[in-house]
KOLROTI-790504 format. One record per atom (N, C-alpha, C): residue in three letters; x, y, z. Coordinates in steps of 0.2 Angstrom, whole numbers, plus 5000, padded with zeros to 4 digits. Layout:
alaXYZ...
***
This chain:
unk472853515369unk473053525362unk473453465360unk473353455354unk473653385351unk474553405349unk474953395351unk475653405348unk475453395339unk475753445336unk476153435328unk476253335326unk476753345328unk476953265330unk476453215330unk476253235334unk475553175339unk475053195332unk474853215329unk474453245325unk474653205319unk475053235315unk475453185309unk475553095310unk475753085316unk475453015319unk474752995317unk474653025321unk473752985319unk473452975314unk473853035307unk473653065301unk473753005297unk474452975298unk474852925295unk474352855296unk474152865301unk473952805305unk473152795303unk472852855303unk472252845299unk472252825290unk472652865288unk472852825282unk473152755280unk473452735285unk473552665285unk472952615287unk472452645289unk471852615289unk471352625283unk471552685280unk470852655274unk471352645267unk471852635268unk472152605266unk472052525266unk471952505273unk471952425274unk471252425271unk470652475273unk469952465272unk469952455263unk470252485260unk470052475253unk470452405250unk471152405250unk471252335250unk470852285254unk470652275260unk470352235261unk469352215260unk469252285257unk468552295253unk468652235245unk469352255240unk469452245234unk469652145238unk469852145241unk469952075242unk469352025245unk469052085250unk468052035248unk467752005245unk467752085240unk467452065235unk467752015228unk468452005229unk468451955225unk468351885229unk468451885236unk468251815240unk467551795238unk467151845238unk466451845236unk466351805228unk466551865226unk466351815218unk466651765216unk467251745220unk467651685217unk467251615220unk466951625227unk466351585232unk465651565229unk465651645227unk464851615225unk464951605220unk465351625215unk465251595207unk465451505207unk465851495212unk466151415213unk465451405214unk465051425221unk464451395224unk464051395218unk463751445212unk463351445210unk463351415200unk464151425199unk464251395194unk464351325192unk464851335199unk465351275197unk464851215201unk464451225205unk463951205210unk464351155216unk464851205218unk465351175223unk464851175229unk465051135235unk464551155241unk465051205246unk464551255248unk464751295251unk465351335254unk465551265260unk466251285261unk466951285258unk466851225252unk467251225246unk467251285241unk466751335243unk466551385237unk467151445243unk467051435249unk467151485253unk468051485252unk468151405254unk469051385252unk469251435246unk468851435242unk469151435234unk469251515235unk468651535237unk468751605238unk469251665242unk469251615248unk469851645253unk470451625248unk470751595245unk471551565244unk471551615237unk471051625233unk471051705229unk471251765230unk470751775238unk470851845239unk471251865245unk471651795248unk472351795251unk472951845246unk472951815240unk473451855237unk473251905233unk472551945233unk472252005232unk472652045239unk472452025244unk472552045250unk473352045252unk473952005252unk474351995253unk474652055251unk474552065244unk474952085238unk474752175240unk474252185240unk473952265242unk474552285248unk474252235254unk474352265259unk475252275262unk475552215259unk476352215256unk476452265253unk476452305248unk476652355245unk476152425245unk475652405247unk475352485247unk474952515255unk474552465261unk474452465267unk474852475271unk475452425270unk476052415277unk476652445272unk476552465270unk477252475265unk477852505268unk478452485268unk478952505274unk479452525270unk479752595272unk480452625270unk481052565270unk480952535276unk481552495279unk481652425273unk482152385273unk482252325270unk482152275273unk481452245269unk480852205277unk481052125273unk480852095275unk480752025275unk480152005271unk479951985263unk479451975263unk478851925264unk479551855263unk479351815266unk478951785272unk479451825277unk479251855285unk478651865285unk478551905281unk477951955281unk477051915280unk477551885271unk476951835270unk476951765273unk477251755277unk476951695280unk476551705288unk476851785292unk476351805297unk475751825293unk475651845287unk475151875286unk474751805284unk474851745283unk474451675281unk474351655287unk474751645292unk474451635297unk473951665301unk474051735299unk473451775302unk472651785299unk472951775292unk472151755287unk471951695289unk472351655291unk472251575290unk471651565299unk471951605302unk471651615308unk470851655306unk470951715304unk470351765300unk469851695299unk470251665294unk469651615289unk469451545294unk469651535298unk469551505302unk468851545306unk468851585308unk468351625312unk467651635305unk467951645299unk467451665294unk467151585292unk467651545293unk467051485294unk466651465298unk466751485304unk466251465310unk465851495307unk465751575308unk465351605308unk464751585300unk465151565296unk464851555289unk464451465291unk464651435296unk464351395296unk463751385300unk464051435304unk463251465310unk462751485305unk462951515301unk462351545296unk462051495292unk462351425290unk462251405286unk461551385289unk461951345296unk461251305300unk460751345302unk460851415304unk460551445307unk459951515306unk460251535299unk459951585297unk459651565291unk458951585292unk458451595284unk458551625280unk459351625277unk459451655270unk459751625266unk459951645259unk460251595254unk460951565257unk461251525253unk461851505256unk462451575253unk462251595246unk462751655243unk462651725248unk462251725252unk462251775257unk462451785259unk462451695267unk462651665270unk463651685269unk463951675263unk464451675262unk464651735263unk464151785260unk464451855260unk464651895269unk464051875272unk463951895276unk464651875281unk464851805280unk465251785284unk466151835283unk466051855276unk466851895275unk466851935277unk466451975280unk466352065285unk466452035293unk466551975295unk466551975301unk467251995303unk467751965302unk468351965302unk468852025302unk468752085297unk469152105294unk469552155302unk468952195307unk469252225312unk470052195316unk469752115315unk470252075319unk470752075317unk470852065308unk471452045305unk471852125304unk471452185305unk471752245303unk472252265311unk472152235315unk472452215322unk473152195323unk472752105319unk473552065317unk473952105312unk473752135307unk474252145300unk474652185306unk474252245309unk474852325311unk475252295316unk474952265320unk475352255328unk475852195326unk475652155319unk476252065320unk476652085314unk476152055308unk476052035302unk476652085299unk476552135298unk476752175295unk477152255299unk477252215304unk477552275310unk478352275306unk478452335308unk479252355306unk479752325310unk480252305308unk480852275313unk480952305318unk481152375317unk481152415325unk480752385330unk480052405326unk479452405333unk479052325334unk479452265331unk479252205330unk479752175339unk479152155343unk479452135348unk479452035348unk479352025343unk479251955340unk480151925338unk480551965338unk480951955333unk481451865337
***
């Protein structure tokens, strides 16, 4: 049997997950549309659609996960906060490059696709970084 305690942990801690899930869903989707609409409007090429897009929805994502995902009782560092968390997108986006550029050469789909599909790789990895680094509380932060 699961202890009270141990129970409301985990409660806390699944809510800090669809917490990260829906912030990070709303940050997609604007990566998405701010990507394709450059790729499609503005007739940027691909990975310059992708740039435009991540550095949008960094600060969809920043913003959310800063006051409403990792939101801390304690008096946190924001700056702290927001520069592990760039570092860690900046990491994310790096991988969502590769990946978007394996699709570009590789896969017979459009390139707006190609972009979409490459923003769902990442997300597992960075909701990893944001709990355990980015946004760990000072207590439990063994980076200090």
């Amino acid at each position: 049997m699961i202890s009270s305690e141990r129970q409301q942990k985990l409660l806390r801690e699944f809510g800090t997950i669809i917490r990260f899930g829906i912030v990070g869903l709303s940050a997609a989707v604007v990566h998405a549309g701010v990507a394709v609409g450059l790729l499609e409007w503005a007739h940027l090429p691909p990975m310059f659609s992708n740039i435009g897009g991540f550095l949008v929805a960094f600060i969809v994502s920043f913003t959310g996960h800063n006051v409403w995902s990792f939101r801390s009782e304690e008096d946190v560092e924001t700056g702290k906060r927001m520069g592990r968390f760039f570092v860690l997108a900046a990491a994310g986006f790096l991988l969502n490059n590769g990946a978007l550029a394996a699709l570009l050469k590789f896969a017979p789909v459009p390139d707006a696709v190609s972009i979409i599909i490459a923003i769902f790789v990442v997300p597992p990895l960075t909701f990893l970084g944001a709990r355990l680094w980015a946004f760990a509380e000072p207590s439990s932060s063994n980076s200090r």
